[in-house]
VEXPA-851040 format. One record per residue: y, x, z of N, C-alpha, C in turn; residue in one letter. Coordinates in steps of 0.2 Angstrom, whole numbers, plus 5000, padded with zeros to 4 digits. Atoms other than C-alpha are relative to their C-alpha. Example, Ala and Ser with C-alpha at 12.3 -4.5 7.8 and 13.67 -1.06 7.14 Angstrom:
% residues 2
499450045000497850625039500650045000A 499449964999499550685036500549965003S 
//
This chain:
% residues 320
499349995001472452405245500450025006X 499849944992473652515257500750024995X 499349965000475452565257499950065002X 500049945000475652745259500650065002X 499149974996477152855269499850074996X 500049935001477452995259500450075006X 499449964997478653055271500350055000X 499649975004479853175271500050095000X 500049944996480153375273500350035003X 499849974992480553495286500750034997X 499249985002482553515286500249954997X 499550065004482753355275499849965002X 500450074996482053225288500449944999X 499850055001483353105284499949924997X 500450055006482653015270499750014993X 500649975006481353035254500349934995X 500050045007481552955237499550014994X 500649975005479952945225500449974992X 499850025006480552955206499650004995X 500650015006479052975196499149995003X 500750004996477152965198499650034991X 500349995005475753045186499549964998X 500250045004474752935173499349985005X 500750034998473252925185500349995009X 499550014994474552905202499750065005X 500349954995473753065211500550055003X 499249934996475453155212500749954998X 499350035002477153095213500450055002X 499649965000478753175212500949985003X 499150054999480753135220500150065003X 499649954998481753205232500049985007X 499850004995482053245252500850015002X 499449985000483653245258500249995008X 499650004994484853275275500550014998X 499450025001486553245277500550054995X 499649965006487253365264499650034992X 500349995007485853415252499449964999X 500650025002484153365243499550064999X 500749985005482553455239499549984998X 500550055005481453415226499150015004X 500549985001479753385229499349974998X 500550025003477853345224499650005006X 500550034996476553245232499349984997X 500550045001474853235232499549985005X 500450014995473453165242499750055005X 500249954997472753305245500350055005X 499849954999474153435248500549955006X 499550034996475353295257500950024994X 499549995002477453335252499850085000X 500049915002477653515246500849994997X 499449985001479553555244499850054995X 500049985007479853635226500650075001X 499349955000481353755234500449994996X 499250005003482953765223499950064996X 499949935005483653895210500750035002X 499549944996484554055216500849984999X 499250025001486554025216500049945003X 499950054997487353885222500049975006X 500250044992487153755237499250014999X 500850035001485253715242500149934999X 500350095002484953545233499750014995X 500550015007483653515220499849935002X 500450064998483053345216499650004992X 500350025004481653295205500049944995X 499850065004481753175191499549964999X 500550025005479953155181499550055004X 500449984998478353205184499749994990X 500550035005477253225168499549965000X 500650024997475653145166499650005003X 500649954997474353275169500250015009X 500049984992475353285186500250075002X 500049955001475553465182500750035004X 499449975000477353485181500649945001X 499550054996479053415189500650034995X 499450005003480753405178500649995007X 499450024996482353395187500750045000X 499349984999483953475193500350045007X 499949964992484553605206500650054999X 499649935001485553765208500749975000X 499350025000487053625212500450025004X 499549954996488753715218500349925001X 499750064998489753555227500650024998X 499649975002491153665226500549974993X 499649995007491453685208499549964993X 500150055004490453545202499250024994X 500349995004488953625193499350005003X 500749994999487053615190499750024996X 500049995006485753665182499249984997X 500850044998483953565175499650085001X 500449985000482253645179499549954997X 500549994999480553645177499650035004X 500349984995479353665189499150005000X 500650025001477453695189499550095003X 500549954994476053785202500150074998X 500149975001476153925191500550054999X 499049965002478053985188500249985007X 499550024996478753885202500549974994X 499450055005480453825197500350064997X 499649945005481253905182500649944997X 499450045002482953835177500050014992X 500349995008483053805158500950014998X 499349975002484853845157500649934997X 499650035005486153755144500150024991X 500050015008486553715126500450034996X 499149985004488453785124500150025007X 499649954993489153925133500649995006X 499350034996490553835142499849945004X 500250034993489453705151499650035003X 500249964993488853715167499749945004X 500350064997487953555172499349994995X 500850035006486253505162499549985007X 501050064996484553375170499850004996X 500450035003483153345165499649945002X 500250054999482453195163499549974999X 500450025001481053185156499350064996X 500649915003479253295149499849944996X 500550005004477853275137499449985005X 500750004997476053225144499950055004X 500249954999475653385148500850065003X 499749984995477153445155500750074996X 499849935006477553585138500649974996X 499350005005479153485131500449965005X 499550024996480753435142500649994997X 499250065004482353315136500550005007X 499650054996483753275146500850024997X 499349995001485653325144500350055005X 499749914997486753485145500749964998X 499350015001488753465147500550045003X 499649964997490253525153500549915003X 499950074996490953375167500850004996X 499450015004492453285158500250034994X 500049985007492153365142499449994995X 500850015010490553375128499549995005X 500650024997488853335132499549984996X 500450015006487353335121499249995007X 500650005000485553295122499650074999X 500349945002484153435122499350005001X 500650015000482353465118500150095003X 500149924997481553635130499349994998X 500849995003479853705123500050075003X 499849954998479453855131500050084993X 500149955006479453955112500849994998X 499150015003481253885109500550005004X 499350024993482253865126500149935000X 499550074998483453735128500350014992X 499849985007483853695111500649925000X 499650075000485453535109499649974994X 500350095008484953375098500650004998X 499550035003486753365096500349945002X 499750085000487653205092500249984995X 499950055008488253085078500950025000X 499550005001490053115072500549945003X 499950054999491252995077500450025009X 499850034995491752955097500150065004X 499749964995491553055111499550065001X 500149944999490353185108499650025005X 500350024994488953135121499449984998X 500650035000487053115121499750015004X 500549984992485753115133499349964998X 500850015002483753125130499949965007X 500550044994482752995142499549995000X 500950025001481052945137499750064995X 500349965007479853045124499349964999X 500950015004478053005117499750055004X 500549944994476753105127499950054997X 500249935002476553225114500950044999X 499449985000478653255115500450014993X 499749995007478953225097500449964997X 499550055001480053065097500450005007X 499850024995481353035110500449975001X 499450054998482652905116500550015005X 499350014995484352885124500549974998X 499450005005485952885120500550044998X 499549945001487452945109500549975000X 499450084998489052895106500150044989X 499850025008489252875085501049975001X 499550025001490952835077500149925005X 499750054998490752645082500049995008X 499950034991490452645101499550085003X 500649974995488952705111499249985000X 500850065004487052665104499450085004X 500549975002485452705106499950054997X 500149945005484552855097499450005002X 500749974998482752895093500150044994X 499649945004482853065087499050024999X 500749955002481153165078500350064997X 499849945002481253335072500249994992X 499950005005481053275055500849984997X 499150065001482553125055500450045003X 499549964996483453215067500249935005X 499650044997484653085078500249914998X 499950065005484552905071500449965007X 500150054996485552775078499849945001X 500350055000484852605084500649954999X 499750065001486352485085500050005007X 499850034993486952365097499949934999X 500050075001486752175101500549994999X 499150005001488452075097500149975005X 499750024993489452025111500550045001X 499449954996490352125124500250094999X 500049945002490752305122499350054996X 500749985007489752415108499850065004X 500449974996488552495120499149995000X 500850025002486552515119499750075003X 500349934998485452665127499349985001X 500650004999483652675124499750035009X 500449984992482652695145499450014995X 500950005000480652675137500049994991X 500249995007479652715122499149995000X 500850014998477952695118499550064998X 500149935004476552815113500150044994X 500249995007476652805095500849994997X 499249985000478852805097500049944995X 499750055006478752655085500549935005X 499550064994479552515101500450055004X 499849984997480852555110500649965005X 499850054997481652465124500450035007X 499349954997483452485135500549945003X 499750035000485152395138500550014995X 499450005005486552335126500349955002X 499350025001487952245124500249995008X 499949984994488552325140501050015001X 499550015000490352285145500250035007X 499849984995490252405160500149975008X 500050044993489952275174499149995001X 500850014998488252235182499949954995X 500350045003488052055173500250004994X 499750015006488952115157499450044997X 500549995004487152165148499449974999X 500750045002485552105139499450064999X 500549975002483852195139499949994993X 500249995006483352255121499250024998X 500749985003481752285112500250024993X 499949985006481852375096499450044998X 500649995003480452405084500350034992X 500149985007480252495067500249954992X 500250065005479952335059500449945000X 499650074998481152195067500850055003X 499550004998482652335073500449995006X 499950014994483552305087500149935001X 499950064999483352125095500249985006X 499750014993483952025113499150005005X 500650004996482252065124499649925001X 500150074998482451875131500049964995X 500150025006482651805114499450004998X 500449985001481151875110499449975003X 500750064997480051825124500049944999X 500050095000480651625122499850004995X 500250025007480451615105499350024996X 500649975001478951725101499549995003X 500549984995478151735115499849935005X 499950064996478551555124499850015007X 499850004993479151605141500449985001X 499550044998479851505149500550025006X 499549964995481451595158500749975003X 499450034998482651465162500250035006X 499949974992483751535174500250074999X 499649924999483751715170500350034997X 499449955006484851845163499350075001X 500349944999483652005159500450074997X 499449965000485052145159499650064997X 500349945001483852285159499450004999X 500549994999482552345155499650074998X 499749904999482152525160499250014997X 500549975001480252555155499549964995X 500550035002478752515143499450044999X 500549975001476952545143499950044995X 500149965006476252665132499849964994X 500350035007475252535122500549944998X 499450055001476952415122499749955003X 500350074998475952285134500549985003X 499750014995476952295147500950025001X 499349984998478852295151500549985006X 499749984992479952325167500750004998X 499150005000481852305171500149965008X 499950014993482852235180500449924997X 499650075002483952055178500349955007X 499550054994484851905188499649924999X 500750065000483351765194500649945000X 500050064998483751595195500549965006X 499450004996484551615211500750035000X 499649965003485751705204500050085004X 499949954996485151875213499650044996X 500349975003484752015207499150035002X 500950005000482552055204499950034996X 500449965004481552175196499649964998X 500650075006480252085181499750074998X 500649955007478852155172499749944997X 500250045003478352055158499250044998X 500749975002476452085152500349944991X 500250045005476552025133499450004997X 500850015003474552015131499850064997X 500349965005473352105122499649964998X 500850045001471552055114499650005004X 500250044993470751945125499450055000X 500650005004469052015117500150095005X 500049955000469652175119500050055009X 499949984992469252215141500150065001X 499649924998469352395142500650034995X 499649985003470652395133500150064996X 500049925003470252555122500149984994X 499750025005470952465107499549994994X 500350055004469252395099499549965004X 500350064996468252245103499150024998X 500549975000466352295105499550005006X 500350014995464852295116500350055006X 500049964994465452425127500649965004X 499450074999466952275130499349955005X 500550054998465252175136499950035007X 500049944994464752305147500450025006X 499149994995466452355156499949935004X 499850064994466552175162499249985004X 500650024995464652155168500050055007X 499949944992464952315178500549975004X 499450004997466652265183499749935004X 500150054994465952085189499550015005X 500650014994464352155197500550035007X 499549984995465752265207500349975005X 499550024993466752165214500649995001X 499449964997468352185220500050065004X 
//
């Protein structure tokens, strides 16, 4: 076990920020920065920090958002003008470098990316115009930058954050007639909303998804302050519910003490989930809850089986 300095690149010695890492951890992706800009870039063992450059126009600052699985390819944002306020998402990968993927309406001028597919081949985030509209978007390289749109109603704002690995379910938020919710959108259903918990103001945004887009998991009844929201889980089958609710009564965790505000991420097979909340001491703490699998089932590949026998005679002969 080893901590690791990714450190930073040349001209952006200031300070380094890691914002994603690939499914097998062999590459990660963030940003460098010095006193006026960022550049994005990608790490691996092998290669160390590789700066990603920037897209023609504008100041030099690019920051990376996501990395795919594969490690492949790096989503993010760059070609921003300080000036006049604008930017514009990319993708990046060994074989194009960075290519900007434009906007969804010809009058904005700001769009991120925030998230890919597995493989690196479908790209979500949001295209807007600052102080006015703002839509969610799926980028495929057969279709472009195409908008999800938004629900009638409010303010005319969504934004893609997570996807499925294969890119065909995604989560965020939009803003519908009653407030500002969740949405898991497919190509078929188009834009669905999830709701909200009841409480404080009618707010909800899906952060994490699983492989199979059936769980999805975020913050709601958010009333715009740090300790005015509750981590959600919302599934197929039960809808959207209070995360912490869920743990005590279903799961018997015993959480006296805490507030689980967020909760920004969940594994692929729904075991696991991460956020953020207010401990005990009253101070803010990142949590990752494990809610189990099949004891039976050790290598976890989703059946119980001699090869389950195996896996753990190997694993003990090993060691640590």
């Amino acid at each position: 076990m080893r901590l690791v300095r990714l450190g930073t690149l040349p001209g952006f010695e200031d300070s380094s920020f890691a914002t994603g890492i690939s499914a097998s951890g062999a590459a990660v992706c963030g940003y460098s920065s010095n006193a006026t800009a960022n550049q994005a870039f990608r790490w691996t063992a092998d290669g160390g920090m590789v700066g990603l450059g920037d897209l023609p126009g504008g100041d030099e600052s690019s920051a990376a958002n996501f990395i795919s699985g594969d490690g492949t390819t790096v989503v993010g944002s760059g070609d921003q003008n300080f000036a006049n306020n604008t930017l514009q998402a990319f993708r990046w990968t060994e074989a194009t470098g960075m290519v900007g993927l434009g906007y969804t309406q010809g009058h904005h001028d700001w769009s991120e990316a925030w998230t890919a597919s597995a493989d690196g081949s479908v790209v979500s985030g949001i295209s807007l115009k600052i102080g006015s509209d703002g839509e969610a978007f799926v980028w495929t390289q057969s279709t472009g930058i195409v908008g999800l749109g938004d629900l009638p109603g409010n303010d005319n704002y969504s934004v893609g954050l997570d996807m499925t690995p294969t890119g065909s379910v995604i989560t965020g938020g939009c803003s519908p007639a009653s407030g500002y919710e969740a949405f898991r959108w497919t190509q078929a259903g188009g834009m669905v909303p999830l709701g909200d918990l009841p409480g404080n103001d009618h707010y909800s945004s899906g952060y994490g998804i699983t492989d199979d887009g059936n769980t999805i998991v975020g913050v709601a009844d958010w009333d715009g302050g740090f300790g005015g929201a509750h981590a959600f889980i919302w599934d197929t089958t039960h809808g959207m519910r209070n995360l912490q609710t869920v743990l005590e009564t279903e799961y018997g965790l015993d959480l006296t003490g805490w507030t689980l505000l967020y909760a920004n991420d969940i594994s692929g097979d729904g075991r696991y989930i991460t956020g953020q909340g207010i401990n005990p001491d009253g101070n803010s703490e990142a949590w990752l809850v494990d809610l189990g699998g099949c004891p039976g089932d050790f290598n976890e590949d989703g059946n119980v089986n001699t090869l389950d026998v195996l896996d753990f005679l190997n694993a003990w002969v090993a060691g640590c």
